[in-house]
C-alpha positions as CSV (number, residue, x, y, z in Angstrom):
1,X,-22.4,24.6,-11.6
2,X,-23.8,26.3,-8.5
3,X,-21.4,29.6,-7.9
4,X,-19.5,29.7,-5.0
5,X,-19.1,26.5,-4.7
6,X,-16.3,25.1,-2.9
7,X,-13.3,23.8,-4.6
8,X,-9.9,22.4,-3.0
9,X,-6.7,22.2,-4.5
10,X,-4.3,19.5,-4.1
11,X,-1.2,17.8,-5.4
12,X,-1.0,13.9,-7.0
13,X,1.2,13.6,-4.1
14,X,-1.6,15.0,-1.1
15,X,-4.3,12.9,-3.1
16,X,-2.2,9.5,-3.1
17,X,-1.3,10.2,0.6
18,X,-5.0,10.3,1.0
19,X,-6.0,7.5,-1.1
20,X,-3.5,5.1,0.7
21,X,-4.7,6.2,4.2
22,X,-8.0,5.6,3.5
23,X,-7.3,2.3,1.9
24,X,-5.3,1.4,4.8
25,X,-8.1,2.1,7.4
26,X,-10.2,0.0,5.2
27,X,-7.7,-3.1,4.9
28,X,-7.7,-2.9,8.9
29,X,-11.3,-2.5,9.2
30,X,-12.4,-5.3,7.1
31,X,-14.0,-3.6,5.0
32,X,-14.2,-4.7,0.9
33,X,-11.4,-6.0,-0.4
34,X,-12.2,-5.0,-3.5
35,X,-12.6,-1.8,-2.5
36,X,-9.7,-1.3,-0.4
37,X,-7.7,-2.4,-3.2
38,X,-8.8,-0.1,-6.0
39,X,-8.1,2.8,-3.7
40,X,-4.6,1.1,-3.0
41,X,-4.0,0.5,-6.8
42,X,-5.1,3.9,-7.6
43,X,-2.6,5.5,-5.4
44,X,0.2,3.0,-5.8
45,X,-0.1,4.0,-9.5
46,X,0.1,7.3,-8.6
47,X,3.1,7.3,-6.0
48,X,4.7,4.8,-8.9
49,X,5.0,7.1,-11.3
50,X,5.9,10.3,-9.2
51,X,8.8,8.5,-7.4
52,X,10.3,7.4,-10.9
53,X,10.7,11.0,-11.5
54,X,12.3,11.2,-8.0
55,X,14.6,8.1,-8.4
56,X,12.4,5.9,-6.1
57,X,11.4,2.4,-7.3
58,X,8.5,0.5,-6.8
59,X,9.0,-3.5,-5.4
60,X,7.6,-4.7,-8.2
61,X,9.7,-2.8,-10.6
62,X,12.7,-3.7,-8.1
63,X,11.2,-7.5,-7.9
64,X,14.3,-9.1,-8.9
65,X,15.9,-7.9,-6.0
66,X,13.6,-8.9,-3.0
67,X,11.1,-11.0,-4.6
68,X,12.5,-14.9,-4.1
69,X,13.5,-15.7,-8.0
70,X,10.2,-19.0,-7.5
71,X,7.9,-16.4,-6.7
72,X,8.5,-13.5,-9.5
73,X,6.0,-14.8,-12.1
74,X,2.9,-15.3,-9.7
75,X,3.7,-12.6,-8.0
76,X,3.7,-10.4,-10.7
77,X,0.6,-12.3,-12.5
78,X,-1.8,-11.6,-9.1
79,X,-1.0,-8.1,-9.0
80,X,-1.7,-6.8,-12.2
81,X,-4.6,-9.3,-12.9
82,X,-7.0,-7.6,-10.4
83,X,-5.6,-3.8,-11.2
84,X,-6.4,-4.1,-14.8
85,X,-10.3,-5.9,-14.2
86,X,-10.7,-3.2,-12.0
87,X,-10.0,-0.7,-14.4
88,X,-11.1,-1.4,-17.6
89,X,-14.3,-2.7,-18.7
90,X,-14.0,-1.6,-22.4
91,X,-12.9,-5.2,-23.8
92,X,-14.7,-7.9,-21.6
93,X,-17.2,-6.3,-20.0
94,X,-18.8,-9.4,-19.3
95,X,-15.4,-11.0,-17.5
96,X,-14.8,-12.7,-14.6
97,X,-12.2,-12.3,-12.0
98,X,-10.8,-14.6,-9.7
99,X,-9.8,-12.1,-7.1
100,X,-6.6,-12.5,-5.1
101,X,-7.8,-9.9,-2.5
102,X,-4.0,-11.2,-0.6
103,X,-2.3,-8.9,-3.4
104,X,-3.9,-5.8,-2.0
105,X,-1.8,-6.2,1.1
106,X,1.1,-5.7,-1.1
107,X,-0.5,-2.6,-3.1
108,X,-0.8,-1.1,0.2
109,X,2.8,-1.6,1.5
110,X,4.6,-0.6,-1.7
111,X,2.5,2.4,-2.0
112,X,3.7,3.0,1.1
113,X,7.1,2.3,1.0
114,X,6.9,5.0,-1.7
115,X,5.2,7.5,0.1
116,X,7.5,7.2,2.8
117,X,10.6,7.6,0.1
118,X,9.3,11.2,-0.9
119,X,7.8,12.6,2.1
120,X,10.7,11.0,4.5
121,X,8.1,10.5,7.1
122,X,6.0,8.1,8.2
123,X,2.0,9.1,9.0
124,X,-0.2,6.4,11.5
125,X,-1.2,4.7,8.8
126,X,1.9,3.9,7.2
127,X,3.8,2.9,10.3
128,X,0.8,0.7,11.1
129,X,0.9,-1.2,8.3
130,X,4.5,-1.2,7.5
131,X,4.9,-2.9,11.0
132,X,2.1,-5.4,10.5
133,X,3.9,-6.2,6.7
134,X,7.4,-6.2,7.9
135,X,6.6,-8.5,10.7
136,X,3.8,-10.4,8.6
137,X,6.2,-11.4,5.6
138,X,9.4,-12.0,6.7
139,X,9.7,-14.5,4.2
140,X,8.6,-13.3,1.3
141,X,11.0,-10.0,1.5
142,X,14.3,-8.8,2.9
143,X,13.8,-5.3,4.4
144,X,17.5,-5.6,6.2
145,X,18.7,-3.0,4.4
146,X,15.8,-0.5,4.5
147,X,17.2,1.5,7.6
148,X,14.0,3.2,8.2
149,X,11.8,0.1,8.6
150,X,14.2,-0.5,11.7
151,X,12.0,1.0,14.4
152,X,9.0,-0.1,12.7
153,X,10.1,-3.7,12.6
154,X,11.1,-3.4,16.5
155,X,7.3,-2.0,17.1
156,X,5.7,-4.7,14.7
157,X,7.4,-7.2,17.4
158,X,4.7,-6.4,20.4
159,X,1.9,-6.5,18.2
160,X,-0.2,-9.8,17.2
161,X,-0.7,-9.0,13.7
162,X,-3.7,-11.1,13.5
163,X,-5.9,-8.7,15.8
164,X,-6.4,-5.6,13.8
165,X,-8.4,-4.0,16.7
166,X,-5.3,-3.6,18.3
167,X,-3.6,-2.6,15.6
168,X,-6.2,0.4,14.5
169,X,-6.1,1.4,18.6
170,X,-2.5,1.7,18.3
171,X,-2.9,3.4,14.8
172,X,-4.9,5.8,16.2
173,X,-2.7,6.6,19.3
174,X,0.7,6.3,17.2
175,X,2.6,9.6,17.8
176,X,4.4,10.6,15.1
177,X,7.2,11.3,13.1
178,X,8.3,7.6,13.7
C-alpha cells in the first residue's frame, strides 16, 4: 500500500445515504437497472438493519400493513428474487434471472423512507423520488398517515412523473430541508 495514501472514514449510515443518492440519480437518468438496483439493495440492506436497532421498519417487513393482502406474495417474491442473484453466485453460478427491474423502484423508496426515519430530513434526492413514488403508486400503498410525505405528496402533484428531465432539474434546484 502506497504510504500516505488517502483514507476516509465514514459511518454505515453516511455510506447508505450515499449509496441511495447515487442509485436514485441513476433510476432518474436511465441508467442500468441492474445497476441502479444493486446500489439500492445494498443500501436498503444497510438502512434495514440500522433502523431495527432504532425502532424503524422497513415496508416490506411492515407489508401486512400497506401492502394490499392480493399483492403480499408477489410482492415479496420480486423483491428478494433479484437481491439474492445479485448477490450470490456461489450455488448457481450459471443461473438465470428474469429481472423485474420495476422492484428497484421500491428498493429505492423504502430505503428512503428509512433514511428519512433516522436522519429526520429529507436530501434532493429523497424528496425527488418520494414525490414521484407517492404520486406514482397511489394504489399500491397508503402513505395517509405518514405526516412527513405531506408536502412531498402536495409537490409530487405539479410534476408529470413520466418526464424525469424535469424531475432531475427540479432535483437539482430542490432547496432543502423539505
Amino acid at each position: 500500500m502506497e504510504q500516505g495514501a488517502p483514507f476516509e472514514t465514514i459511518t454505515k449510515l453516511e455510506a447508505a445515504e450515499r449509496q441511495l443518492r447515487v442509485a436514485i440519480r441513476m433510476f432518474f437518468e436511465r441508467r442500468d437497472m441492474i445497476a441502479v438496483h444493486t446500489l439500492a439493495a445494498a443500501a436498503q440492506g444497510v438502512l434495514r438493519d440500522l433502523g431495527r436497532r432504532r425502532g424503524f421498519v422497513s415496508l416490506f417487513e411492515e407489508e401486512s400493513a400497506r401492502i394490499i393482502p392480493e399483492k403480499r406474495d408477489e410482492f415479496v417474491r420480486l423483491f428478494r428474487d433479484a437481491q439474492n442473484f445479485f448477490k450470490h453466485a456461489d450455488k448457481d453460478p450459471d443461473a438465470k434471472l428474469e429481472f423485474y427491474a420495476d422492484a428497484t423502484k421500491f428498493y429505492l423508496m423504502d430505503a428512503a423512507r428509512l433514511l428519512v426515519s433516522m436522519t429526520g430530513r429529507h436530501n434532493a434526492e429523497t424528496a425527488a423520488l418520494t414525490g414521484f413514488f407517492v404520486w406514482k403508486y397511489p394504489n399500491i400503498f397508503n402513505f395517509d398517515d405518514i405526516p412527513e410525505l405531506q408536502r412531498v405528496k402536495e409537490l409530487a402533484a405539479k410534476i408529470n412523473t413520466d418526464d424525469f428531465e424535469t424531475i432531475l432539474f427540479c432535483m437539482d434546484r430542490l432547496k432543502l430541508p423539505v
